[in-house]
C-alpha positions in Angstrom: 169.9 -28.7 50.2 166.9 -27.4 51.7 163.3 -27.0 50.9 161.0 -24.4 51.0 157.8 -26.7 51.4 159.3 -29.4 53.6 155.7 -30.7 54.2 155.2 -32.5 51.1 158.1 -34.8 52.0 156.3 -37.1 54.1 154.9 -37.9 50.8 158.1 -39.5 50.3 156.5 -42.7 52.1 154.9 -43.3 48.5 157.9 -44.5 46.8 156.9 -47.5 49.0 154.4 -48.6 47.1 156.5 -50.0 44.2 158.5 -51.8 46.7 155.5 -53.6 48.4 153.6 -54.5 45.5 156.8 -55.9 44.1 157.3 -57.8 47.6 153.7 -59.0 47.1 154.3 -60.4 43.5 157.5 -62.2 44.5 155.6 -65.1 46.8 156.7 -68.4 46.5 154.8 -70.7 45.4 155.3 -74.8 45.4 156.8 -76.3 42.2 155.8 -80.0 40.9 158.2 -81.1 38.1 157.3 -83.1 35.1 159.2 -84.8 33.1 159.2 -82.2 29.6 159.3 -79.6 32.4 162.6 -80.4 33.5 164.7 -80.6 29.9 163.7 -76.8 29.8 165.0 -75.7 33.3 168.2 -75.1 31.6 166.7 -72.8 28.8 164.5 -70.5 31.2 167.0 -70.3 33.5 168.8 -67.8 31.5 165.3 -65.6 30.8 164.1 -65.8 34.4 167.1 -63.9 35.2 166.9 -61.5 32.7 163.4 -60.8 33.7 164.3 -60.3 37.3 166.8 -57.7 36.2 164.3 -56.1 34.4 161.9 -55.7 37.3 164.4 -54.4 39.8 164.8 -51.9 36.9 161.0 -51.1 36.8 161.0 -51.0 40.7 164.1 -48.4 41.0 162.2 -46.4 38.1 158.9 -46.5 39.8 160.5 -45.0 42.9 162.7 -42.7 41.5 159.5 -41.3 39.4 157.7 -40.7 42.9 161.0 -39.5 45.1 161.6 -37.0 42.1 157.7 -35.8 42.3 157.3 -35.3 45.6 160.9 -33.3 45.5 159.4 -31.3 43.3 156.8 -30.4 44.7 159.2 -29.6 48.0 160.6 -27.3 46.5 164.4 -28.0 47.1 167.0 -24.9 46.4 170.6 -25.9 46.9 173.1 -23.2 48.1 172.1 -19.7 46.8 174.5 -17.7 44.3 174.4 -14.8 46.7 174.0 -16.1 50.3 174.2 -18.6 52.7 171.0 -20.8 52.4 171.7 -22.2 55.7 172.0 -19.1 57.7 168.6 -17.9 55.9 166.6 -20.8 56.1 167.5 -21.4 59.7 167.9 -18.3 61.5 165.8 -15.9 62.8 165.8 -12.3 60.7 166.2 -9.0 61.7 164.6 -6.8 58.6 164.2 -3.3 57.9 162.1 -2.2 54.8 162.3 1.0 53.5 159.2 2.3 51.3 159.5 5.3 48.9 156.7 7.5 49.3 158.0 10.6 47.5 156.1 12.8 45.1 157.8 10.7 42.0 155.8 7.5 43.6 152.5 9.3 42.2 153.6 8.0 38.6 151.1 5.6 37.0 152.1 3.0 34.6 150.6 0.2 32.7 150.9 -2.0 36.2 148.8 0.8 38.2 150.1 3.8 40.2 154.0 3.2 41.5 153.2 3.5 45.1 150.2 0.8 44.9 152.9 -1.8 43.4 155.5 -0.6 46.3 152.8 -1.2 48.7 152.1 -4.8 47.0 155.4 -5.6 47.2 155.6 -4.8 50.6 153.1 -7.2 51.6 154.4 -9.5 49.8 157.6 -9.7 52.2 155.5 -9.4 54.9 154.3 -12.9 54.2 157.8 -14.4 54.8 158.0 -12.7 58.1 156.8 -14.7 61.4 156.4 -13.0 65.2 159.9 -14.1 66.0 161.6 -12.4 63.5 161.8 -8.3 63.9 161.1 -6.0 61.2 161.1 -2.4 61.2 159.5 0.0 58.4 161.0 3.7 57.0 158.8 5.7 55.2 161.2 7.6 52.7 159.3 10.8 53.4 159.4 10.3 57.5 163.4 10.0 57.1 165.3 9.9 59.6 161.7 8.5 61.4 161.1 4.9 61.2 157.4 4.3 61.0 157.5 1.8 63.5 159.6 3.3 65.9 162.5 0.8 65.3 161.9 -2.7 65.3 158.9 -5.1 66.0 157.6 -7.9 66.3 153.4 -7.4 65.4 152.9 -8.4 61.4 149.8 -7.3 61.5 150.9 -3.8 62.8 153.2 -3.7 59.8 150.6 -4.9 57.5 148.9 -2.1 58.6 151.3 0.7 58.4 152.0 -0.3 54.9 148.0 -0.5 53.5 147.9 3.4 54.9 151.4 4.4 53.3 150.6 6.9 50.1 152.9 9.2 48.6 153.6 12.6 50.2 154.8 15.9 48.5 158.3 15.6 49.6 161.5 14.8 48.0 164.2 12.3 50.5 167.2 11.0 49.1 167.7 7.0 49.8 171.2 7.9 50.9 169.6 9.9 54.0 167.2 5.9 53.8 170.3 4.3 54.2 171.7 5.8 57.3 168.7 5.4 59.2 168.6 1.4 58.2 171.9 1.6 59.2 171.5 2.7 62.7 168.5 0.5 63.0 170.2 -2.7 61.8 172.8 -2.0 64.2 171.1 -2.8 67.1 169.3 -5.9 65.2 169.5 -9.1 67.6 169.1 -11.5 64.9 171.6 -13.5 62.6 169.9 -13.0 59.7 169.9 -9.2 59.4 167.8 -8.3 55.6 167.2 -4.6 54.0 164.9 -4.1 51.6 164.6 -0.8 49.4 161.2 -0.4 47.5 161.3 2.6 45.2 161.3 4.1 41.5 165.0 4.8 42.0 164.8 8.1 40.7 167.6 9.7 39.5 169.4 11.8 42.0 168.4 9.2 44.6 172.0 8.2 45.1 174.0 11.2 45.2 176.9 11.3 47.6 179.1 13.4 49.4 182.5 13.0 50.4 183.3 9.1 50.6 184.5 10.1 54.5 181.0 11.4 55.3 179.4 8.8 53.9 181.8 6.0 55.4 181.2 7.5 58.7 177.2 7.8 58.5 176.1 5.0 56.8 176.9 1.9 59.2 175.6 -0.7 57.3 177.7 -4.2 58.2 178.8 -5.9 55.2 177.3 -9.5 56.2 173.9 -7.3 56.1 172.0 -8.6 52.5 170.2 -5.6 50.2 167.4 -6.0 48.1 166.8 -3.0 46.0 163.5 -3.6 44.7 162.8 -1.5 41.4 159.1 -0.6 40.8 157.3 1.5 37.8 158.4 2.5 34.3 158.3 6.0 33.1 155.8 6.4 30.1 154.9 9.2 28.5 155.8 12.9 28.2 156.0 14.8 31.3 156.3 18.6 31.6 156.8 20.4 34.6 157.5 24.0 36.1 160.4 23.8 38.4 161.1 27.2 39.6 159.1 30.3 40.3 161.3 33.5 41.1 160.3 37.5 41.2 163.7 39.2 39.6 162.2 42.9 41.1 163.3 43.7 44.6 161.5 46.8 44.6 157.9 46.2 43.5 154.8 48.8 43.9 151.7 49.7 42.2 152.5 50.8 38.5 155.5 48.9 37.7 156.4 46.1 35.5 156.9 42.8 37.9 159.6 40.9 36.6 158.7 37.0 36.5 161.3 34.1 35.6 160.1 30.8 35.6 162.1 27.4 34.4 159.6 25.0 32.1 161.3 21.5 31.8 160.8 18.9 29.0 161.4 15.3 30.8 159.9 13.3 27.5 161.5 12.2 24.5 160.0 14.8 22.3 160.6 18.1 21.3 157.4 20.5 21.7 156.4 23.5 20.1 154.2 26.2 21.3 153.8 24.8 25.0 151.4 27.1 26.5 152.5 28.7 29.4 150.3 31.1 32.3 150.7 33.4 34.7 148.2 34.5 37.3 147.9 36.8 39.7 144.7 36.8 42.5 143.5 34.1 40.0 143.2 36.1 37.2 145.2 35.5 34.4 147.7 38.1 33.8 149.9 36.8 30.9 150.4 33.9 28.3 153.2 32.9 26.1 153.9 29.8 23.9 157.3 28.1 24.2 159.4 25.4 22.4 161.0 23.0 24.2 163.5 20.2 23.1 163.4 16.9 24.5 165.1 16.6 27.9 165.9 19.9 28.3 164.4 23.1 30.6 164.2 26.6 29.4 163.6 30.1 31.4 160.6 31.7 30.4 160.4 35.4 31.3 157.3 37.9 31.9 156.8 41.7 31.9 153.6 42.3 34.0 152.1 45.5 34.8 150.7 45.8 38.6 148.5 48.1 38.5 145.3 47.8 41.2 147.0 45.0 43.3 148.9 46.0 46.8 149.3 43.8 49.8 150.0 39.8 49.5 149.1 38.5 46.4 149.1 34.8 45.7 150.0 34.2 42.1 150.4 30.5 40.4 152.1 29.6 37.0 150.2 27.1 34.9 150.9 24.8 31.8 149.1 22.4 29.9 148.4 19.1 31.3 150.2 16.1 31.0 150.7 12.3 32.1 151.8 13.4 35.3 149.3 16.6 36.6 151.1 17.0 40.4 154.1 19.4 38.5 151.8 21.5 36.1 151.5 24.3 38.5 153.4 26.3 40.7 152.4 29.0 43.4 153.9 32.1 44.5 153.8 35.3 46.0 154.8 38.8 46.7 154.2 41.9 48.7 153.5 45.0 47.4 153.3 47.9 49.3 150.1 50.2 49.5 151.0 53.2 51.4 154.1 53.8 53.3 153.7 55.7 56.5 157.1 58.4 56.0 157.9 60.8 58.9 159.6 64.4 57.2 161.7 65.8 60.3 163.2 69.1 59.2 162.7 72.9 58.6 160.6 73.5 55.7 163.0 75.0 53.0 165.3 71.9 53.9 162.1 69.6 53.0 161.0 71.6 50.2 162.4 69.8 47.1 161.8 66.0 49.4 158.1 67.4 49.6 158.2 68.2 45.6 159.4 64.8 44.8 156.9 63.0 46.7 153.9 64.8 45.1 155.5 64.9 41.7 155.8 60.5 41.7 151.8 60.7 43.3 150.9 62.4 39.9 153.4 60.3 37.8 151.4 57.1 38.9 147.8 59.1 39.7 148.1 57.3 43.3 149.4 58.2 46.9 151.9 55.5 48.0 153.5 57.8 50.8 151.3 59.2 53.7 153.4 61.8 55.0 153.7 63.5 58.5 156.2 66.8 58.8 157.6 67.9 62.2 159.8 70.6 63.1 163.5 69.1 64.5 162.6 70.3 68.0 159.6 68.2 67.7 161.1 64.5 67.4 161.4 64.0 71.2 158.0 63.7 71.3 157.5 61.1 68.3 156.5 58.0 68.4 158.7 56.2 65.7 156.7 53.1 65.3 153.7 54.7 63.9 155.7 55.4 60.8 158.2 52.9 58.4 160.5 54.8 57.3 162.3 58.4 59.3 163.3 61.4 57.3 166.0 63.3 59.1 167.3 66.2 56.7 170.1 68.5 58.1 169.5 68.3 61.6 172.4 70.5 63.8 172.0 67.3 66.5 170.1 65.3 67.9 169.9 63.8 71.8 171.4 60.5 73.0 167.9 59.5 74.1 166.3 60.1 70.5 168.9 57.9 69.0 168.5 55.1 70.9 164.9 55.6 70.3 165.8 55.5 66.3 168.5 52.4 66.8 165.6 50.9 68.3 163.2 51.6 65.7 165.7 50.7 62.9 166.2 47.3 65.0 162.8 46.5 64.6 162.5 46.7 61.0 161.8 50.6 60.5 164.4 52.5 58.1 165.9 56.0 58.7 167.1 58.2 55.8 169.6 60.8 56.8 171.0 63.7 54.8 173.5 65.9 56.7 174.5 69.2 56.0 177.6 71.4 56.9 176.1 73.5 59.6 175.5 70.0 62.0 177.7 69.8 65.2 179.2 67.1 64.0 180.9 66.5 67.3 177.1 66.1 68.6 175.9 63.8 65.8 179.5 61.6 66.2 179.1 61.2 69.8 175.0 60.8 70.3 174.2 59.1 66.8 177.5 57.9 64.8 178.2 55.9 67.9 175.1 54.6 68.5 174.4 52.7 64.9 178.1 52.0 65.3 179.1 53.9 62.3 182.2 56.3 61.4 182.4 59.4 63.0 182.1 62.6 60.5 185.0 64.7 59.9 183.4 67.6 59.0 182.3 69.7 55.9 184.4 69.4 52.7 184.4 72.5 50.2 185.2 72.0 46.8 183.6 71.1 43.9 182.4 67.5 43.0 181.1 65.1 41.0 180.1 61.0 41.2 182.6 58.9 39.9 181.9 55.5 41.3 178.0 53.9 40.9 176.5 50.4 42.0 174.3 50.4 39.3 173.1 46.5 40.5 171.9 48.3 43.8 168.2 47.5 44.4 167.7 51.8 44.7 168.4 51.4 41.0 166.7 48.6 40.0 163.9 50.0 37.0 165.2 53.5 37.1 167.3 53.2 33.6 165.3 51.3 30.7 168.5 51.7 28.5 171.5 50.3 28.2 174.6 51.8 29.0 173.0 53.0 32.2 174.7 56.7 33.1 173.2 60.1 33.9 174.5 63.5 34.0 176.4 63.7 38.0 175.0 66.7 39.7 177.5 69.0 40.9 178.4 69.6 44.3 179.9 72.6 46.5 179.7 71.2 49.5 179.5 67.8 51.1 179.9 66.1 54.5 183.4 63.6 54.6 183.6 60.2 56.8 186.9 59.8 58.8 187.0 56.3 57.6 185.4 54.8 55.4 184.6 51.0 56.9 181.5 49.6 58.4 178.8 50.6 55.6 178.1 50.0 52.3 179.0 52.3 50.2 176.5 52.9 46.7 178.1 56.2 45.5 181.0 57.8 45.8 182.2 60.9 44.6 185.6 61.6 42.7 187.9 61.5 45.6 186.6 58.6 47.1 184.4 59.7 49.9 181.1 58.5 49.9 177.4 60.5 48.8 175.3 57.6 49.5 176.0 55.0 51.9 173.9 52.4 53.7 174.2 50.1 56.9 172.0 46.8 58.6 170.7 48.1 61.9 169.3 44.9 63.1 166.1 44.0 60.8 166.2 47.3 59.6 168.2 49.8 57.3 169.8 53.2 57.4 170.6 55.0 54.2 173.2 58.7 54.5 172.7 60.8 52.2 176.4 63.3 52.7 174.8 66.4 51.2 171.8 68.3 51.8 168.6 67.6 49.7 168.4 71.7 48.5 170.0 74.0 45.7 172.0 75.6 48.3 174.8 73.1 48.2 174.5 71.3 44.5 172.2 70.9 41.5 170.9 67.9 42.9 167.3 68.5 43.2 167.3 69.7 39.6 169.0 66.3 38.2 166.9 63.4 37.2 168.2 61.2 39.3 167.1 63.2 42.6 163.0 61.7 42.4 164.5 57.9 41.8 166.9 57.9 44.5 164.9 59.6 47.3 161.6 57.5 45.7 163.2 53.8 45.5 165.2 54.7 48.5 162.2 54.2 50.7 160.5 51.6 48.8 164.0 49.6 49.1 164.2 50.2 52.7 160.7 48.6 53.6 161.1 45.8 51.2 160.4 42.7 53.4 163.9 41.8 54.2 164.4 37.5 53.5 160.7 37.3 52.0 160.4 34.4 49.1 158.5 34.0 46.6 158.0 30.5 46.8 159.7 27.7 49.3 159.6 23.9 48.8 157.4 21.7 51.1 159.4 20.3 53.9 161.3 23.9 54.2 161.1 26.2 57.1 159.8 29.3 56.0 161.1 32.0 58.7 159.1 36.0 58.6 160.5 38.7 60.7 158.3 39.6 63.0 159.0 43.5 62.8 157.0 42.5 58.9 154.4 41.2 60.4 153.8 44.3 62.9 154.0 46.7 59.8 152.0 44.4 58.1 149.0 43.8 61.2 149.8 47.6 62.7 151.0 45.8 65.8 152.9 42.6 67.2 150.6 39.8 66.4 150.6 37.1 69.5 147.9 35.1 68.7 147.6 33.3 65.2 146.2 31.2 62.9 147.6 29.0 59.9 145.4 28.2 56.9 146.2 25.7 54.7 144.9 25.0 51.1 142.5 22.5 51.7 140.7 24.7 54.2 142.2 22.8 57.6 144.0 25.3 60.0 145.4 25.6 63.1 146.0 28.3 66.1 149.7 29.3 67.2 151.1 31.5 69.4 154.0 34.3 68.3 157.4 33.3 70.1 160.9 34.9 69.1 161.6 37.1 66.3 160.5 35.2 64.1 157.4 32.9 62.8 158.4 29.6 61.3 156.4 27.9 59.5 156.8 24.3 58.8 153.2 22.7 58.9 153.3 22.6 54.8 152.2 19.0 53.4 150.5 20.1 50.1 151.3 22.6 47.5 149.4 25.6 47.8 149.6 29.2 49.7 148.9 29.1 53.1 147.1 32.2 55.0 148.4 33.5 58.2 145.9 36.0 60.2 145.9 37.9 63.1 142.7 37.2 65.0 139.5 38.3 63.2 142.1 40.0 60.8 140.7 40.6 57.2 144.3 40.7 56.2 146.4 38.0 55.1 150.2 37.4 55.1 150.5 34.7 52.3 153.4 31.7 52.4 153.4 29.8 48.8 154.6 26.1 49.1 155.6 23.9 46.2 157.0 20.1 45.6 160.3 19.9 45.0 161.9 20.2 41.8 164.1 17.5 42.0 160.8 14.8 41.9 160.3 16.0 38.5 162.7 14.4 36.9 161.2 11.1 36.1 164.4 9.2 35.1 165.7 5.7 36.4 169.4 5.8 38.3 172.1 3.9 36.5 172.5 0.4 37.7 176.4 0.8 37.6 175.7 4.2 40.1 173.8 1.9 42.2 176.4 -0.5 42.4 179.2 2.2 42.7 177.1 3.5 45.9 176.4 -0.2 47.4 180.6 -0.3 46.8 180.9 2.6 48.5 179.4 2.3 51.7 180.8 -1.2 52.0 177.5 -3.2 50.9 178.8 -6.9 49.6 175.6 -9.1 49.5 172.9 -7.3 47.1 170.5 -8.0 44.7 168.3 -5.5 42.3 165.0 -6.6 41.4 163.3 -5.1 38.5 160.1 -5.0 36.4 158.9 -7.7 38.6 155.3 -8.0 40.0 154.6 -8.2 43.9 154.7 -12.7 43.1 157.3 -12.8 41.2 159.2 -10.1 43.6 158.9 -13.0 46.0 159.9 -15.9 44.3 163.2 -14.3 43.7 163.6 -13.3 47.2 163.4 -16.4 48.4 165.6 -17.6 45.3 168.4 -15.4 46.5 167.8 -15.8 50.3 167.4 -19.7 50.1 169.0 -20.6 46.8 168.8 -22.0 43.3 165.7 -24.2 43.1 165.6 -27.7 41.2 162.0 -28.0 41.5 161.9 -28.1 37.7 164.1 -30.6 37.4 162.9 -33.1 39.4 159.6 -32.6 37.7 161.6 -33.0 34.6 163.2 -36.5 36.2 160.1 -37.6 37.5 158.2 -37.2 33.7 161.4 -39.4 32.5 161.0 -41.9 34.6 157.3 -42.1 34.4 157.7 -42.7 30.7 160.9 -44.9 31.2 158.7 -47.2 33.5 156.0 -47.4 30.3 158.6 -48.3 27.9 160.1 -51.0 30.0 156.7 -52.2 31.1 155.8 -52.5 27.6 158.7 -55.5 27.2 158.0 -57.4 30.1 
């Protein structure tokens, strides 16, 4: 047995009272004898002896009544129905306490806000902690950090660490929690080695891999005892927007922007008309009203014309509020483009109908996306490519080994060339100084006969808006002529003619693009220019070629978001070195350009963050959001707990919930001690208290 308030045992020298005072009663005193007297020895002698019994009886009764009150108020546990009391009472412990501080912790219920109790709770096994044990803290969201930088020894550093603990917008799963209790327990110098896990338990908290990957990271020893400590009660309906994404790949001034978002229904409800908002630059853009079932998510989709925005924009998605306000809005953003610098290299009647498309889209849309610069072909050598983002080269007869590698430089920087050959090139000219240098095919020469497409990647970006109906087709131009590939590998081909040789083929160059074009853009050779199709595919052709390559709409706090830096120079007119990160709440920070690309990483709080280039007016915009999977407020399944603990070889556990920070305590120590009996000694003692009246009552 032992006792969690040993003091109160010296009180144990009460029970001597009864014994003294009965001492003190039992003095002898002298006897005379009379005659009368003596005839009635024989008759008392019988009730003296009874009496006697009955006052040893009152004597045991009167101590027993103490021992059993002071034992009470000991506290005495006898051996615990999960672990050894004797190891726990006596040992030194080795603890690690891991504290959820995720997004989900934010929650408020009837007992206060889920990451005050954890905190509570917290303190509360801070109390049973002395400078010789060791103790180490995890933050969920610091995982695979430990807060205290393993273990340690100061209670009033952890006490500390603990009172400035609040939730964070990040999403950690308690598996990752586990492994890094693991390797801190590991190294614990203790007997008693404790881990206690103070969270909402959210669903999705638990999920495992493969039982070998878990089995080999989570080295937990089985004599190691787990508290999983179970705070906060969902209440209420919760809403939230999970998922912002742009479905155009080609977006500019004049077209419809294609917005997908997910609204999900955590409550038990169903809803009608939810209201949900779209804006862009903080205006609002677009509305609809949605019906959502109970536990379920639905994609909500919006047509929005862009008409007078270009450059970043920051747009946010926005629904009613609810219980829970940190999931009601989400931010993105996008990049349209608001004038593409194009270079035209070729003879004028070659550019003619290229010249006539251009102006014919400015007065389709009554604005100038293209600035365009025209050079004659014997004019390139003296070019400088980088002033411009995307290269025309139409029909040129050849072309130098040192302009090429000043175009497969361009191209590797982000720039885009657009070639369309004709049958009067030196092909063995354009094979040996530029086929071989982008690494593609060499050409095998003019083919002569006629043509048309028979093979179309209609899901290519070039085609993305061009057909409004269903079944997407157009008339094929026909073709006389057109240039053939000797093999047709190491490009990506998006139309093909009947025979299987490409028309229109593209290829990665580094962070940039080139498109082929395997005809010439005139009526010499087909009807091309005189199709429909000729304006979309030398129009989207560009705009899909200086698309910002791996640019996201959104990305989740506690991502790395990674921009090419060949962007940013198109986007600043020149490699920034130099910047500056601004974050929502107005804080920022300076940074210096290294590698090809900028990662940024610095996100804490949902919001767009501004990166500019000096005293740049100019802003590239980053939007960062809480992740989606701390919106689903829904408790794990005990019997998925248990399943993990099973898992990862966990024996000794005990779950704790809808307890306050007290009672939290109480049962710690009930598990870590034992069963206590202080209520029934207190029950013994009352019995024997009122045994003690009733038998004093005869005497």
């Amino acid at each position: 047995m032992t006792f969690l308030n040993p003091t109160f045992l010296f009180a144990l020298f009460a029970s001597a009272i009864p014994v003294l005072i009965h001492l003190f009663n039992l003095r002898r005193l002298r006897t005379v004898e009379f005659s009368s007297i003596k005839f009635l020895k024989e008759l008392q002698r019988s009730r003296i002896r009874s009496l006697k019994i009955k006052q040893i009886i009152l004597l045991i009764v009167r101590v027993l009544a103490i021992v059993f009150l002071v034992l009470a108020f000991s506290r005495p546990v006898i051996k615990g129905y999960l672990f050894n009391p004797i190891v726990a009472g006596q040992a030194r412990s080795s603890v690690v306490i891991i504290l959820d501080n995720t997004l989900s912790m934010a929650s408020i219920d009837e007992r206060g806000r889920f990451i005050n109790q954890a905190k509570a709770i917290a303190q509360r096994i801070a109390d049973l902690l002395t400078e010789s044990d060791e103790f180490a803290l995890i933050r969920l969201s610091e995982v695979p950090e430990a807060a205290t930088g393993g273990f340690v020894h100061n209670i009033s550093f952890l006490r500390k660490l603990i009172d400035e603990t609040e939730f964070t917008y990040t999403h950690k799963s308690l598996v990752e929690a586990f492994v890094s209790a693991g390797e801190i327990i590991e190294r614990a110098k203790n007997l008693n080695r404790e881990v206690y896990i103070i969270s909402d338990l959210q669903k999705g908290g638990f999920a495992l891999g493969s039982s070998d990957t878990i089995n080999r990271r989570i080295k937990l020893p089985p004599d190691v005892r787990v508290f999983l400590i179970n705070v906060g009660e969902f209440t209420g309906q919760n809403f939230s927007i999970d998922k912002v994404d742009i479905k155009n790949r080609i977006v500019f001034p004049g077209r419809m922007l294609e917005l997908e978002t997910t609204v999900s229904n955590h409550g038990q409800n169903d809803v009608s008309n939810y209201v949900v908002s779209i804006f862009l630059n903080g205006r609002r853009v677009a509305q609809k009203g949605v019906n959502l079932k109970n536990q379920s998510s639905q994609t909500v989709n919006f047509n929005i014309l862009i008409e007078d925005l270009s450059g970043f924009v920051d747009g946010f998605v926005e629904i009613e509020d609810d219980n829970f306000s940190f999931d009601n809005g989400r931010y993105f953003t996008l990049f349209i483009p608001s004038e593409v610098k194009i270079l035209l290299v070729g003879d004028e009647d070659d550019l003619r109908f290229i010249k006539l498309a251009f102006s014919t889209i400015q007065e389709i849309y009554k604005k100038s996306f293209f600035s365009l610069t025209q050079v004659s072909p014997q004019a390139i050598t003296r070019i400088n490519f980088s002033d411009f983002d995307v290269v025309f080269l139409v029909k040129p007869s050849q072309i130098e080994v040192e302009t090429s590698r000043r175009l497969k430089s361009f191209v590797s920087s982000g720039g885009a060339v657009i070639l369309f050959v004709g049958g009067n090139a030196n092909f063995k000219n354009l094979n040996q100084n530029f086929n071989s240098i982008f690494e593609l095919p060499e050409f095998d020469g003019p083919v002569k006969q006629r043509m048309l497409f028979s093979k179309i990647d209609l899901n290519h970006p070039i085609f993305e808006g061009v057909f409004t109906e269903a079944p997407r087709k157009f008339d094929s131009p026909e073709f006389k002529e057109y240039v053939k590939f000797r093999a047709n590998y190491g490009f990506r081909s998006i139309i093909e003619f009947a025979d299987g040789n490409p028309f229109l083929i593209e290829k990665d160059a580094g962070n940039g693009k080139i498109i082929i074009f395997t005809s010439e853009p005139t009526d010499k050779t087909s009807d091309l220019p005189y199709k429909g199709i000729f304006i979309p595919l030398v129009f989207q052709s560009v705009l899909y070629t200086v698309a910002p390559s791996g640019f996201k709409a959104e990305y989740t706090i506690g991502d790395t978001a990674e921009i090419r830096v060949d962007f940013m120079k198109r986007f600043y007119g020149q490699i920034p070195k130099d910047l500056k990160l601004k974050r929502p709440d107005g804080s920022d920070f300076a940074f210096r350009l290294s590698g090809d690309f900028v990662r940024i990483n610095q996100a804490t709080i949902p919001g767009v963050y501004l990166i500019s280039n000096g005293g740049a007016k100019s802003f590239l915009k980053i939007a960062f959001n809480p992740p989606a999977t701390e919106f689903s407020y829904e408790k794990e399944d005990e019997s998925k707990i248990i399943a993990f603990l099973d898992r990862v070889g966990t024996k000794q556990y005990k779950i704790l919930s809808n307890l306050d920070e007290l009672k939290v305590k109480d049962e710690i120590l009930k598990a870590r001690y034992g069963v206590e009996l202080w209520k029934t000694f207190l029950v013994l003692s009352i019995l024997m208290f009122f045994a003690e009246s009733l038998i004093s009552r005869k005497m």
